[in-house]
N, C-alpha and C positions, 0 to 999 in steps of 0.2 A: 187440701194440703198444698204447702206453696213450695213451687218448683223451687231448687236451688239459688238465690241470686246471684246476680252476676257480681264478680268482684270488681270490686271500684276501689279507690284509695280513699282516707277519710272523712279528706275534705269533700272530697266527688259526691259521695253517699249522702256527707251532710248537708251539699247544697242540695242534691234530690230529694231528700226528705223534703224541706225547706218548701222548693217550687211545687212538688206537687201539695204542699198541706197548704198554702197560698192558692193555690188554684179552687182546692178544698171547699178551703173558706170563700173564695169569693162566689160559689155555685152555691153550698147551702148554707152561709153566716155560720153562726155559731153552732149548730149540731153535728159536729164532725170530732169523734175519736179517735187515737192515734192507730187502732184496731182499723179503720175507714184508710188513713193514709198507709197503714203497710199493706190492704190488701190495694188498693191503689198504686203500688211502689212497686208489686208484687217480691214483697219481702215480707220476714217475720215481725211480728208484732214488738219479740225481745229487740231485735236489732234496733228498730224505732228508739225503743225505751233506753237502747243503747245510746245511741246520740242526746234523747231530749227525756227527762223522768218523768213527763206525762205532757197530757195536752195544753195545760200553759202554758207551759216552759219552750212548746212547739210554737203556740201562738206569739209567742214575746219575741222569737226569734225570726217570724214571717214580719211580725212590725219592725222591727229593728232595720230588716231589708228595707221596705217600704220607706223607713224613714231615713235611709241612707242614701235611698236614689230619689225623694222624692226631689229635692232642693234643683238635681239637676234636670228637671225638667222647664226650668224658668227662664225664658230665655234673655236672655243680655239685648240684644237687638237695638244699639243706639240709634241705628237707621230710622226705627220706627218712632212716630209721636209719642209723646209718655201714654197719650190715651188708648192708644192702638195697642202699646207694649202693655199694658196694665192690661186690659181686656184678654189679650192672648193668654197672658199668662196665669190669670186668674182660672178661667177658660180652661188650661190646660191641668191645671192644680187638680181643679172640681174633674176632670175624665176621671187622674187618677184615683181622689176617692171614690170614685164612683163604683168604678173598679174593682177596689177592695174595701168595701165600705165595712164591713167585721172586723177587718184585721187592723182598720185606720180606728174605730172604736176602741178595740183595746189598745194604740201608740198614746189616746191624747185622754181617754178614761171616760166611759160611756156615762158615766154620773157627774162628771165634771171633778172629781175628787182628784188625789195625788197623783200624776204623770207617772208614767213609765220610764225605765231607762231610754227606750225608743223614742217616746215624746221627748224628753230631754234634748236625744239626739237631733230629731228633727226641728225644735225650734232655732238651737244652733246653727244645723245647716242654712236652713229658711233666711233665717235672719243674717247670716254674712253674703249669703245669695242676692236678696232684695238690696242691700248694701251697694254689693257690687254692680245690680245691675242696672240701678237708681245713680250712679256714680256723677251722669251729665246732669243732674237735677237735684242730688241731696249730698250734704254735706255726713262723711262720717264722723258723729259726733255724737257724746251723752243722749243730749235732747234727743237725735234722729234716732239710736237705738232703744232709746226709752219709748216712742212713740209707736215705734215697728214691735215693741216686745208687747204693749199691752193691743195693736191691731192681732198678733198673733192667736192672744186671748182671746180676741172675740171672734177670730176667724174659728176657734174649735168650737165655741157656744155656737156658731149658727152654723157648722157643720153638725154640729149634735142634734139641731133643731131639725137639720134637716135629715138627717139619715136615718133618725128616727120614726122620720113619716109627718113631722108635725106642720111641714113647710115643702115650698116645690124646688127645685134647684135653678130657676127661671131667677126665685126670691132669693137664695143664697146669692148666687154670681153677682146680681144687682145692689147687693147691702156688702157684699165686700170689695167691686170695684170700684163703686161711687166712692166709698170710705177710703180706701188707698188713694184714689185719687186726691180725696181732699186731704188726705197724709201728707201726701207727697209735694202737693202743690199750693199749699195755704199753711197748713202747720207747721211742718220743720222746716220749711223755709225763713220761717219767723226766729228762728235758734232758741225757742224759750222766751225770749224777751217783752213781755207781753207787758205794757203799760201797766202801772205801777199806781197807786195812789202817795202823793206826796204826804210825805209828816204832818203835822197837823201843825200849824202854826201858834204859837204863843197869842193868847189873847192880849191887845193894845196894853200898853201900860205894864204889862207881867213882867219878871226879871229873871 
């Protein structure tokens, strides 16, 4: 029987929930019930169920954090070469899913199928982040956001690849910094403008 919890104000409660069903997840992946986080919280199971209706709704809400803080882990760093910044920050991305590699599975959709409100969240952030922190190097523009949106794409296929066991994270970090790289420093720098085939000219004599 679980001792009285201690009274906390809503939000308090809510983010506890939260951190410890995050913590949860990142120790055993997805076999964790919200019965697991309230004896964990050393709270009632109803109270749980008070905040979140079951252990989705727990999990959407651990991603949603994740994907609120992950953007700011990228650091801006103009001081450093674009290749040292790109490196770091790639680097620092892959800790954090490393971290919560369950709870980053259901933000971007373990099947690769329809995002989550938290995926949503997090390609936004990512993508005005990289923006920003590209700013001595990349223009903000169509092209440049078009390009950061579909690298984003492929950054969640080979985080899938990877988290799923199929790949090493040696192979992730290497196939998403070279490719940023080449993003950053060959492609959108180009603005789109990629030579053209001219018309086709009238044949001699034609009118």
């Amino acid at each position: 029987m679980h001792a009285k919890p201690r009274r906390l104000d809503p939000e308090a409660r809510r983010r506890q929930i939260i951190q410890i069903a995050r913590q949860l997840f990142a120790e055993r992946g997805r076999d964790v019930s919200t019965a697991d986080v309230a004896a964990a919280a050393q709270i009632t199971r109803a109270l749980v169920h008070h905040y979140f209706p079951g252990i989705d709704a727990l999990r959407d809400a651990v991603a949603m954090e994740i994907a609120e803080s992950a953007a700011t882990m990228l650091a801006r760093a103009p001081d450093r070469a674009i290749e040292q910044r790109v490196r770091h920050n790639v680097n620092a991305f892959l800790d954090a899913v490393e971290a919560n590699r369950y709870a980053w599975l259901t933000t971007v959709g373990a099947d690769g199928g329809s995002q989550t409100p938290a995926g949503r969240t997090l390609r936004k952030a990512i993508l005005e982040r990289m923006l920003a922190n590209n700013a001595d190097t990349i223009e903000d523009t169509p092209w440049a956001r078009l390009c950061l949106t579909g690298y984003m794409g492929f950054t969640d296929a080979v985080l899938r690849h990877w988290i799923l066991e199929h790949g090493s994270r040696a192979e992730a970090q290497e196939a998403l910094t070279e490719t940023l790289l080449h993003l950053l420093t060959h492609t959108i720098p180009t603005g789109g403008h990629t030579a053209r085939p001219s018309p086709r000219s009238p044949h001699p004599g034609a009118h």
